[in-house]
C-alpha beads as a LAMMPS data file, in Angstrom:
LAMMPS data file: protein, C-alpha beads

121 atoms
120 bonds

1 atom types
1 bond types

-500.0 500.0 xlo xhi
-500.0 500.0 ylo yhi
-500.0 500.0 zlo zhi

Masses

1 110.0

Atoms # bond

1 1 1 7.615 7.416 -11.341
2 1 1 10.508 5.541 -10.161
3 1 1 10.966 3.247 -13.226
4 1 1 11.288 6.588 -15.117
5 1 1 13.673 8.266 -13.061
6 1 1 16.981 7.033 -14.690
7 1 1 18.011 5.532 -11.578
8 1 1 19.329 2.037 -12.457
9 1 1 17.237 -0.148 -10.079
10 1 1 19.194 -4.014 -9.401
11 1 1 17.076 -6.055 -7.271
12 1 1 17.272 -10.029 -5.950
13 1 1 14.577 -11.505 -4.696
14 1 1 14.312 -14.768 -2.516
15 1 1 16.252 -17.311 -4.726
16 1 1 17.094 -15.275 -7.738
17 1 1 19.878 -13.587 -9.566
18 1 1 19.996 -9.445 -9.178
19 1 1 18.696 -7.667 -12.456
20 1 1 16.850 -4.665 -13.238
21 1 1 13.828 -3.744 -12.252
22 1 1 12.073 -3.825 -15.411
23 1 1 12.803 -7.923 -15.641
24 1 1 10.864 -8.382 -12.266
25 1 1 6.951 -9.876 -12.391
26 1 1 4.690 -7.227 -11.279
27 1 1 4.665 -8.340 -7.719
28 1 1 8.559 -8.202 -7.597
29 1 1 8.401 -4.404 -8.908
30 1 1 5.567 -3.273 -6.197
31 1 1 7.838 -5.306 -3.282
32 1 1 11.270 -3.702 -4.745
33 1 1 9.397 0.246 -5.028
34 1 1 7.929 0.001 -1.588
35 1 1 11.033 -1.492 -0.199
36 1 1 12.841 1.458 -1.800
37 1 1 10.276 3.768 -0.624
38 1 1 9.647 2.499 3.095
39 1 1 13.793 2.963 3.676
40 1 1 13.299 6.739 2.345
41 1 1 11.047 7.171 5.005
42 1 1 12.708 5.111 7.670
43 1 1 15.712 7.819 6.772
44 1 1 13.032 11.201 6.476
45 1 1 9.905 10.314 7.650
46 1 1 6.959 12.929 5.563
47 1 1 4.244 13.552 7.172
48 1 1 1.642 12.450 5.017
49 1 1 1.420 9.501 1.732
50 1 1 -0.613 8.793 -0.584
51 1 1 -0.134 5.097 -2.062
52 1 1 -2.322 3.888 -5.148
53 1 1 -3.466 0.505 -5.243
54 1 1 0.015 -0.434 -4.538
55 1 1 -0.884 -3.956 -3.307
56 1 1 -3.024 -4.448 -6.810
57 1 1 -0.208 -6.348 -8.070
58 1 1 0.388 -8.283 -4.353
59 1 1 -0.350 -12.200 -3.746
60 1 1 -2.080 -12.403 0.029
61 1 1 1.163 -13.860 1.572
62 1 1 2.991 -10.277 0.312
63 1 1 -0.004 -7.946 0.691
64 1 1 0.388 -8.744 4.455
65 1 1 4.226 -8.170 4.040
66 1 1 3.080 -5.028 2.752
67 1 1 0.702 -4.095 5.677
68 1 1 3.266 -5.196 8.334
69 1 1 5.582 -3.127 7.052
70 1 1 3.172 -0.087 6.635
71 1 1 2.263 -0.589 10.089
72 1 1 5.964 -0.078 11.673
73 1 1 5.218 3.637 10.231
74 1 1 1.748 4.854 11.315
75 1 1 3.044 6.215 14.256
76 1 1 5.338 8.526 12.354
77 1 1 3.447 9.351 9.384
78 1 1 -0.792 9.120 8.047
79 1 1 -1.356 7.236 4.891
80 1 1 -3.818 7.712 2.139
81 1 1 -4.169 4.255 0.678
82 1 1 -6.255 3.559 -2.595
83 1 1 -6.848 0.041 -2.281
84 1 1 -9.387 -2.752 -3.461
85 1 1 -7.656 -5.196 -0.964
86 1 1 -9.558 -6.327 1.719
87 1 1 -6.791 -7.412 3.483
88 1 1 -5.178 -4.176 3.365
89 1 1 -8.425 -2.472 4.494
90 1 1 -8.409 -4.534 7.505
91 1 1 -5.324 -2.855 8.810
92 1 1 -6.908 0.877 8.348
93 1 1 -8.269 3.192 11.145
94 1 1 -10.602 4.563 8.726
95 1 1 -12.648 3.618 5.552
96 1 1 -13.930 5.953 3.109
97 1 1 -15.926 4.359 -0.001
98 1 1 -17.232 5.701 -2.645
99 1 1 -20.975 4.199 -3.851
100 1 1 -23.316 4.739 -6.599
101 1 1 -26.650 4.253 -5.027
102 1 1 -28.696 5.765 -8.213
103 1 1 -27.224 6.077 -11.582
104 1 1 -24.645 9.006 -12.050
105 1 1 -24.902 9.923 -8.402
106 1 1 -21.873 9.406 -6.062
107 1 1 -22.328 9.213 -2.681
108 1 1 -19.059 8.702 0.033
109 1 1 -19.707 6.663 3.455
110 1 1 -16.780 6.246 5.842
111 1 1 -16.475 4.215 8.673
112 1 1 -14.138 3.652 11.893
113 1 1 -13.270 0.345 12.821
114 1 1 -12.474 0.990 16.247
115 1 1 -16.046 2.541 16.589
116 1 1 -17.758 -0.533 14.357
117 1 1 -15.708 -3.260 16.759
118 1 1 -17.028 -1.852 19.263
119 1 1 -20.437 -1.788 17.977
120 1 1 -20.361 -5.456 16.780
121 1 1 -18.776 -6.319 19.927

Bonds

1 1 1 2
2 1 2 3
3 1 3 4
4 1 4 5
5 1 5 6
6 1 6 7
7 1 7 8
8 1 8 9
9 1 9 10
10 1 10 11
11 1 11 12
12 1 12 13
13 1 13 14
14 1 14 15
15 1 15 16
16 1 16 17
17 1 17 18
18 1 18 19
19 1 19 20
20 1 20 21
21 1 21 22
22 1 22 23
23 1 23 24
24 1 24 25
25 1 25 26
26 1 26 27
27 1 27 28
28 1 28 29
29 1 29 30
30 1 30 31
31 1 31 32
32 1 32 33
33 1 33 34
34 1 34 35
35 1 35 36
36 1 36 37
37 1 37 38
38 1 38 39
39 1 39 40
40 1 40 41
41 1 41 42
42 1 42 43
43 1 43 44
44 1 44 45
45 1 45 46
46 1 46 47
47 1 47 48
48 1 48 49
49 1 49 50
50 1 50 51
51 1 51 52
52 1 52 53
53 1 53 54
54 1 54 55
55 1 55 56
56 1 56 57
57 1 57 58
58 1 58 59
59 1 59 60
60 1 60 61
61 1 61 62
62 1 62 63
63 1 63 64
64 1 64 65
65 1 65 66
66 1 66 67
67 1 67 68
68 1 68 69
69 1 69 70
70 1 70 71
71 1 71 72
72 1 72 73
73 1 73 74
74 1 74 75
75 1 75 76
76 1 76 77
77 1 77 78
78 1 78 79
79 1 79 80
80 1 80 81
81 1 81 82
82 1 82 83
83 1 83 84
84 1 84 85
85 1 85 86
86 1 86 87
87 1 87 88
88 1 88 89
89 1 89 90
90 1 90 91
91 1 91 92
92 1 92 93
93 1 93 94
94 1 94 95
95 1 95 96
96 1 96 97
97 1 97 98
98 1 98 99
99 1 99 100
100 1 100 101
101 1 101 102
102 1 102 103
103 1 103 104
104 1 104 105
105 1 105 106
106 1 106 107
107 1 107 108
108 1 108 109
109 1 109 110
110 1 110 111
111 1 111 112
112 1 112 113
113 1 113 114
114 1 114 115
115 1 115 116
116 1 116 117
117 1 117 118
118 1 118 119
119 1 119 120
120 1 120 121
């Protein structure tokens, strides 16, 4: 992980002094990594990422932040996104789920919005 990298992380958000990244609230950390992320990929865009829960830590108001941001990329890259947020989920093309309809049997059901708007429409 980043925090592990020994990479000396300084970040100042919105009305506070800079420090390290380890002195941020949760939320501060997830904003400062994807922040740090999102500009490696504005510079070398990969193909494909995977992102875990990395809005668990998010208010609403910076979960959308988040998803804003994530959507400046889709056209350049496809993201795997782990996420209990339904906010978040409301920005995907696709849904995949995972559900336990009898005990100790997994079953996975995937949807595409476009398809289901224009079903409920």
């Amino acid at each position: 992980p980043v925090l592990d990298a020994g990479i000396e992380i300084i970040a100042g958000p919105p009305g506070k002094d800079p420090r390290s990244i380890t002195l941020l609230s949760g939320g501060e950390r997830t904003l400062t990594a994807v922040g740090l992320l999102f500009s490696l990929f504005k510079a070398r865009p990969a193909p494909v990422a995977i992102l875990d829960e990395v809005d668990a830590a998010l208010d609403e108001s910076n979960i959308e932040r988040f998803c804003n941001l994530l959507s400046e990329f889709v056209g350049k890259s496809q993201f795997l996104i782990v996420t209990h947020s339904k906010r978040t989920m409301s920005y995907a093309d696709i849904i995949f789920g995972v559900t336990m309809e009898e005990s100790g049997v997994s079953k996975r059901v995937g949807i595409r919005l476009e398809e289901y708007e224009e079903r409920v429409a």
